[in-house]
C-alpha positions in Angstrom: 84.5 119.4 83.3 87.8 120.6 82.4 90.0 122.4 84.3 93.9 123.4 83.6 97.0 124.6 85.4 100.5 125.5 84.2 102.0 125.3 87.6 102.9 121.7 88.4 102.0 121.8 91.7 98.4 123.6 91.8 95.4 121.1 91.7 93.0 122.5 89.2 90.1 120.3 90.0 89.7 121.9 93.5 88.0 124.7 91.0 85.0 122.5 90.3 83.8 123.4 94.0 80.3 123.0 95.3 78.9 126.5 93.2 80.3 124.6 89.6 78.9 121.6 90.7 75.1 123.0 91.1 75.5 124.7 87.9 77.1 121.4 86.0 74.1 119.8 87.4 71.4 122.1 86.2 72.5 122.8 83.0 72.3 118.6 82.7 69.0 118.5 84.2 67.3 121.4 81.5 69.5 119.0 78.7 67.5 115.5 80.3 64.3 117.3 80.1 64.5 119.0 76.7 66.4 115.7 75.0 63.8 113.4 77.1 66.5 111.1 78.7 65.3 110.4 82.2 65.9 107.2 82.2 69.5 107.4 81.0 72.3 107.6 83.3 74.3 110.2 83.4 78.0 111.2 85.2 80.2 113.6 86.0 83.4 113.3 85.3 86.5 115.9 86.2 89.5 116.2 84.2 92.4 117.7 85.8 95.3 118.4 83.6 98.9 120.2 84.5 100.5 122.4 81.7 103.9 122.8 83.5 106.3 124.9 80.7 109.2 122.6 80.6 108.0 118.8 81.3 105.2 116.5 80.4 101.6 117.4 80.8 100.5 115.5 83.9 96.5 114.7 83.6 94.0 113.2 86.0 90.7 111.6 85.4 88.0 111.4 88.3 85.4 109.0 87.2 81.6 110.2 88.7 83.8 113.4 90.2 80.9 113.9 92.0 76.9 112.8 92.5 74.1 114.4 90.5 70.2 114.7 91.0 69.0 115.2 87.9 
């Protein structure tokens, strides 16, 4: 998931909350069932990236952001 901010400050991954999370992780479960990969692993990953209007784009990357049941 992607998630973006112009203000330098604000911390757009605190969007993906627990509500995104359940619907990231069903929308994964319906793709392992209909593209049989069960046995594959799979991982959700969160990038967080800063748009401020005058300086560099500040991005953040959160490896397995958070845990799945699929």
């Amino acid at each position: 998931e992607v998630k973006t901010a112009e203000a330098p400050n604000a911390l757009p991954e605190a969007r993906v909350d627990h509500h995104k999370q359940r619907r990231l992780t069903a929308l994964a479960a319906q793709a392992v069932r209909r593209y049989k990969l069960q046995n594959k692993p799979i991982r959700f990953d969160v990038i967080a990236v800063n748009l401020p209007p005058d300086a560099e784009p500040l991005i953040r990357h959160y490896e397995a952001a958070f845990d799945s049941h699929v």
